[in-house]
N, C-alpha and C positions, 0 to 999 in steps of 0.2 A: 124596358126591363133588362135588354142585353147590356144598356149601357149604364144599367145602375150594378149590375154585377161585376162587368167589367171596372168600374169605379174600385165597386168592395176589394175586388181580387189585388188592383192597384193600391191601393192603403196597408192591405195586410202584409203584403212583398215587402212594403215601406218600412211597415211595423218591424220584421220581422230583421228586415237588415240593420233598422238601426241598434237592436236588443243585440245580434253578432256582433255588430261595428261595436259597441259599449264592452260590451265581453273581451275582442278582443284586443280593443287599446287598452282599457281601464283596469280590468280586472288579471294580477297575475297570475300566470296558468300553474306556478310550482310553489309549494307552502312555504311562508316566509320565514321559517324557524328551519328552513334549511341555509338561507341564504345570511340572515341577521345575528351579529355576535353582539351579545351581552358584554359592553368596557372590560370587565375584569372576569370574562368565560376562559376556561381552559378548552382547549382542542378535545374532540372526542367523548362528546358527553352526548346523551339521545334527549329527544325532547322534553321529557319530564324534570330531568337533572337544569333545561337553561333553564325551566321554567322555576325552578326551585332556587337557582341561582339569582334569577334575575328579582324573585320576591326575596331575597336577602336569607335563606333558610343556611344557605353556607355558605356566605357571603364575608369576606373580610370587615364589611360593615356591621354584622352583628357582632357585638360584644359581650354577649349574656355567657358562652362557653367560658371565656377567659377571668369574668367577674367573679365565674360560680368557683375557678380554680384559685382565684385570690383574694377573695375578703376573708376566709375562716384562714391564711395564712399571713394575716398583714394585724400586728395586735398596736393597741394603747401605749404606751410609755410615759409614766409619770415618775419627775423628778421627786422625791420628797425629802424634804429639809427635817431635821429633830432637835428642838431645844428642849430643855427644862425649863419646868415653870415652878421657883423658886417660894411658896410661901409664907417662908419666914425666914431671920437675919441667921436663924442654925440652918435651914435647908439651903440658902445660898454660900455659907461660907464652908460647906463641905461638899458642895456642888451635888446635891440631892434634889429631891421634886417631881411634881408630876412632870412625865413626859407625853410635849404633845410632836407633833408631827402634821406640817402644812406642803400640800403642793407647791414647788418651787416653779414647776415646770410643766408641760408636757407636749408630748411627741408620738410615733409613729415607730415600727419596727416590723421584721419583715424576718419568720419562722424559717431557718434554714436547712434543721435535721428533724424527723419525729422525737426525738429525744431533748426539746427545745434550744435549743441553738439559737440566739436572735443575733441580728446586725440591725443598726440602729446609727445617726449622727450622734458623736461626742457631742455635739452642745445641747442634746436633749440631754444629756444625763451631767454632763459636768458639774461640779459641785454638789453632788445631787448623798446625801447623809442614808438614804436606802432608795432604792430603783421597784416600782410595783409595774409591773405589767397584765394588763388583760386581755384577756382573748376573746374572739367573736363571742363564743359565748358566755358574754361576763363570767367567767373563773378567774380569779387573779391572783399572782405569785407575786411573791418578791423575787427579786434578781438578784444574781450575781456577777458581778463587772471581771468579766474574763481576760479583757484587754482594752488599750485607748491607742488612738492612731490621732492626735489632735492635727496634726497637720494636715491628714488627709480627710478627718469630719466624720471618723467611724467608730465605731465603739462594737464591742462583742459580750452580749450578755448569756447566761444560762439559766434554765428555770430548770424545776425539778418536777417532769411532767410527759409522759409517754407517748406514745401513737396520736402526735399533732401534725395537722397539715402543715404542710411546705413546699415552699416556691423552688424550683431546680431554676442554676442558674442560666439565660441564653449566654450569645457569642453577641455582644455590644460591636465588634467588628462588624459585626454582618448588617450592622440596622442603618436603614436607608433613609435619606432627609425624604420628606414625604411619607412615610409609614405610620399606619394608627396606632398610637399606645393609650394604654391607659392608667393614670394616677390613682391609686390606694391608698386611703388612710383616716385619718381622724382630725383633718380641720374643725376648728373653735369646738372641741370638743364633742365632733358631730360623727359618732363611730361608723367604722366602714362606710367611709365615701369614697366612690368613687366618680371618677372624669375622665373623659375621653378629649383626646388631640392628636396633631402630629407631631416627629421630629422636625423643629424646625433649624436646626444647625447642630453640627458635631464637632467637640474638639473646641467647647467655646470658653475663651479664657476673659475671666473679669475681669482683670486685668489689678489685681491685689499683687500686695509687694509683702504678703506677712510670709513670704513662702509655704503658701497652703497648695494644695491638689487647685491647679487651675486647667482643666481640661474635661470640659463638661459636655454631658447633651443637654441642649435646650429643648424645648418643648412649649407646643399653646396650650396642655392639659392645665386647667383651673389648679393652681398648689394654693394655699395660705398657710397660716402658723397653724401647728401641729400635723401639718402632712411631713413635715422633715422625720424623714429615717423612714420613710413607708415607700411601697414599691413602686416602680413604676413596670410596666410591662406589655409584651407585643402581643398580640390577638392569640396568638394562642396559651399564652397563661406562662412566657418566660420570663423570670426577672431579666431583664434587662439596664435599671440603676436602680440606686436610691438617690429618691428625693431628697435635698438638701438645702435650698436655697430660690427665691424670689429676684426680681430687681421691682423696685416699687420704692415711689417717695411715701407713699403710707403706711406700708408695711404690710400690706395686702394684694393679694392678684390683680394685676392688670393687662396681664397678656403674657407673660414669656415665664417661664421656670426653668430651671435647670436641677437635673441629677448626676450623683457620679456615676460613671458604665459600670455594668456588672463585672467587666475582665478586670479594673482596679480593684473593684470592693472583692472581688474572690482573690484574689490577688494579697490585697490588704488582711483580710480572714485567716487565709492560710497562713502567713508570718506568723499573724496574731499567736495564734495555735500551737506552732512548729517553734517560734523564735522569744517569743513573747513581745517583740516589738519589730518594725516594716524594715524590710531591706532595702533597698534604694540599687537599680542597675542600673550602669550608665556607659557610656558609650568613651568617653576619655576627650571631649571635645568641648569646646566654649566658640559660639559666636551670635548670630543676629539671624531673625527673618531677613527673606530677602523678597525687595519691592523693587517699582521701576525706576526708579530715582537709584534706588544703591544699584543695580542689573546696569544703569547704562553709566555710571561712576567705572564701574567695574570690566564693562563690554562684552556682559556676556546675555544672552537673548534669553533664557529664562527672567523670569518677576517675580516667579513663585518657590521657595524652598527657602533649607536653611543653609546659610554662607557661615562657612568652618572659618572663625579668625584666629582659630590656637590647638595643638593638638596636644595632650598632653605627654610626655616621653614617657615608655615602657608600658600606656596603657592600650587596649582593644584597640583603640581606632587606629595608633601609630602602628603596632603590631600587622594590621592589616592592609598600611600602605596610605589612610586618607592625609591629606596635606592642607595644611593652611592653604583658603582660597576653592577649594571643594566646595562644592552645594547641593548638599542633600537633597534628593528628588524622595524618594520612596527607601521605607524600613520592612524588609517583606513587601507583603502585597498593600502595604500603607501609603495610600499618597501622602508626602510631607510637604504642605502648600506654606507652611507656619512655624514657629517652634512650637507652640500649643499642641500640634498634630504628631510630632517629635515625641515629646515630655507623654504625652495619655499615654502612648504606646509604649516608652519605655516602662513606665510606672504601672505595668501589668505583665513584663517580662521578672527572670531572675536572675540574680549575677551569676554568670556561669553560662549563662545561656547564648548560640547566636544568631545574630540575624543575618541577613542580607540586605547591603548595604547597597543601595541603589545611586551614583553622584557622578553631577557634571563636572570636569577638568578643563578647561581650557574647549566649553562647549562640545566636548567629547563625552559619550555616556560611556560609563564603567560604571564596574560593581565588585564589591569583598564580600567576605564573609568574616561578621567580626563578634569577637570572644567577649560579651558585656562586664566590665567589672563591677564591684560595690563600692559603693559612697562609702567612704571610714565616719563615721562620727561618732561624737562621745558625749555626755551632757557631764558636765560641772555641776551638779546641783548645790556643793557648798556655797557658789556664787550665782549659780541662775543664768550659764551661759550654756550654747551646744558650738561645740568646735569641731572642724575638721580637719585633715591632713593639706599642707599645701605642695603644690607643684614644683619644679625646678626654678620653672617661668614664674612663677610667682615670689620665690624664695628672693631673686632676681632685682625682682619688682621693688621687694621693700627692703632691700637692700640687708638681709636678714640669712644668717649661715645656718640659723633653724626655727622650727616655731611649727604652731598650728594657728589655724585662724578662727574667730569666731563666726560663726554664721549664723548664729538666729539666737536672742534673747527667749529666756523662762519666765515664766511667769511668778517664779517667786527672787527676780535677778537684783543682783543686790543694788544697780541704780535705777532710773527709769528713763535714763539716757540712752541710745539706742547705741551698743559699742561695738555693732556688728561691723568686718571690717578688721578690726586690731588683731593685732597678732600677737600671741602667748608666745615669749621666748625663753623663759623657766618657770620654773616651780620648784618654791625651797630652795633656790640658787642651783638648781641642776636645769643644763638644757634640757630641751624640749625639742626631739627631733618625728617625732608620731605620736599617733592616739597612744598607740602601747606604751609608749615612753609615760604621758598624761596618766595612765590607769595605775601603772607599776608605782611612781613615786604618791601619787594621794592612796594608792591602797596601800601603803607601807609607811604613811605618814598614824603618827600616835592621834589618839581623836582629839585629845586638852592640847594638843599643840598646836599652834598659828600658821597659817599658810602664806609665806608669802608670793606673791607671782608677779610674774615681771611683763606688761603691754609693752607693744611695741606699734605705733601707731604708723601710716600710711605716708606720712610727711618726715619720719625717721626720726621722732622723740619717742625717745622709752623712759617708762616710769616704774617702779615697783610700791605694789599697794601690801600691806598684809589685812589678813583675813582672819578673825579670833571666832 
């Protein structure tokens, strides 16, 4: 009997140690929501808040806050075309008839005042004979084309319509490769769609030669036709870009989109508004990115920025000291790895304005502070050219005592040879020394009189064509 107790008493000691021993290896003595941080938890929150955090309740993952802030501000845009429809050989030869009206087009646009205010891409509406837009809740206006920025893919429409939602704009500077946004709009006709992605690249240039806005954000959010001109935007409901553009051999999403930053397209709005067409500030400089091939041509240990090969005299940059052979590091607080990263930044500054100019010398960091000026140009529309002012260095170049140059063909130009390049050295047999020179003689030319103008090409033949 003693030694069947002594037995039991020996088991339960047993028992009892191994249930401690388990307790206190296994088991931790202090609650694990003291010690364990939720990826994306902020400091200083008590256990109900990880807990809400970590089931996504305010979690950068949910996206329903920012959807609920952007679909009733992201509307429809349909291009529509208007013919007459001629019945008979009197209603067409006095150009009478039913009038019908067919969708040419459509797109996306993005509410920017209660007072309807839209931005939207020019190629949704171009050519477009009346502009209808609707809103989340099918109501739909006609439009009004308040401005076109074809170069930069923006257009600014106005409805006639009161207390509408709208997107305020974010700071495109601040958005960080890796960040969720999400895509707004009206693919194949599918209203208020939205998608979620990240940035996947900033400052990315297609690398297009028609001189368009080439400094984009990229993005994985799903776009296809009809998201152009619809928003794009960060978790909390800031515009961010518009959607503008795909790359795809089918014409359809495959992975990457791009939109332009909100600091251009407000940028571009405001001109719109204030000027009726885009000011252009620029820095007074021409050269290249710089890579390892040119850095060790060159000997200097950056790979990354832009290499200054010309400064122009009298303007911001020479004013503030930069020198042929400079390499721009940083514009503000801009790293400038590219000219792409260059160009976005300026193209959301205004002449007048300045920055701080961050650049290596001779693998020396300095820095200015430089006064931006304005791009001068003029468009020719009797011939369908847009010209600008040329440099000393340039005058130089073509061997030429005055002129302006052309730099971008119109779309109604009177060849469809591309004569960008040539240099205007009269008009009407009077030089040509500025834009203002260009404006004073054809606004003071009689409308029935011929114009004639004199090219001056890059190889040093000049020709004079007239113009009736």
């Amino acid at each position: 009997m003693k030694k069947s107790v002594h037995l039991l008493s020996i088991a339960l000691f047993a028992s009892v140690l191994s249930i401690g021993g388990y307790k206190f290896f296994f088991e931790e003595s202090h609650p694990v929501t003291q010690d364990y941080k939720i990826p994306w938890q902020k400091e200083n929150k008590d256990a109900s808040t990880q807990l809400a955090t970590y089931t996504g309740e305010n979690s950068e993952m949910n996206f329903t806050e920012a959807a609920k802030k952007t679909v009733n501000a992201v509307v429809h845009v349909k291009n529509i075309t208007t013919t007459r429809q001629a019945r008979s050989a009197f209603e067409y030869y006095y150009g009478s008839g039913e009038i019908r009206k067919a969708i040419r087009g459509a797109g996306s646009g993005v509410i920017l005042s209660p007072d309807g205010l839209i931005v939207t891409n020019n190629h949704v509406i171009e050519g477009a004979s009346e502009v209808q837009v609707t809103l989340n809740n099918n109501e739909t206006y006609v439009a009004e084309i308040l401005g076109t920025a074809p170069d930069n893919d923006i257009a600014l429409l106005k409805i006639d319509a009161t207390d509408l939602d709208y997107l305020p704009f974010g700071d495109s500077n601040d958005v960080e490769i890796g960040e969720w946004v999400l895509a707004v709009g009206n693919p194949f006709n599918l209203t208020s769609t939205v998608t979620a992605g990240i940035v996947s690249a900033k400052a990315r240039d297609l690398g297009s030669s028609d001189n368009k806005f080439q400094s984009f954000l990229q993005t994985d959010a799903a776009v296809n036709p009809g998201n152009s001109g619809g928003a794009l935007v960060n978790t909390r409901g800031e515009l961010i870009g518009i959607n503008t553009a795909i790359t795809s051999q089918t014409g359809s999403f495959v992975g990457y989109s791009f939109a332009i930053p909100s600091n251009n397209a407000k940028k571009i709005v405001e001109d719109l508004l204030e000027f009726g067409n885009v000011r252009k500030a620029i820095l007074g400089v021409t050269g290249s990115d710089l890579n390892s091939i040119i850095a060790k041509e060159l000997n200097v240990d950056s790979s990354q920025g832009f290499y200054i090969s010309n400064v122009e005299p009298e303007s911001g940059a020479s004013k503030a000291g930069l020198q042929k052979g400079d390499i721009i590091t940083f514009l503000d607080d801009i790293k400038i790895r590219k000219f792409a990263d260059m160009t976005g930044y300026l193209n959301s500054k205004n002449p007048g304005e300045t920055v701080k100019v961050v650049y290596l010398r001779n693998n020396d960091e300095r820095q200015a502070d430089v006064t931006l000026d304005i791009l001068k140009v003029y468009q020719i529309k009797e011939i369908g050219v847009e010209v600008s002012e040329l440099t000393k260095a340039e005058l130089k170049k073509y061997g030429a005592a005055s002129g302006v140059i052309i730099n971008k063909m119109l779309p109604n130009s009177f060849t469809k040879t591309d004569i960008s390049g040539l240099v205007i050295t009269k008009i009407n047999e009077k030089e040509v020394n500025s834009i203002d020179d260009v404006k004073s003689i054809i606004g003071n030319k009689d409308s029935e009189e011929p114009m004639l103008i004199t090219f001056l090409s890059p190889n040093g033949q000049e020709k004079t064509y007239v113009f009736r």
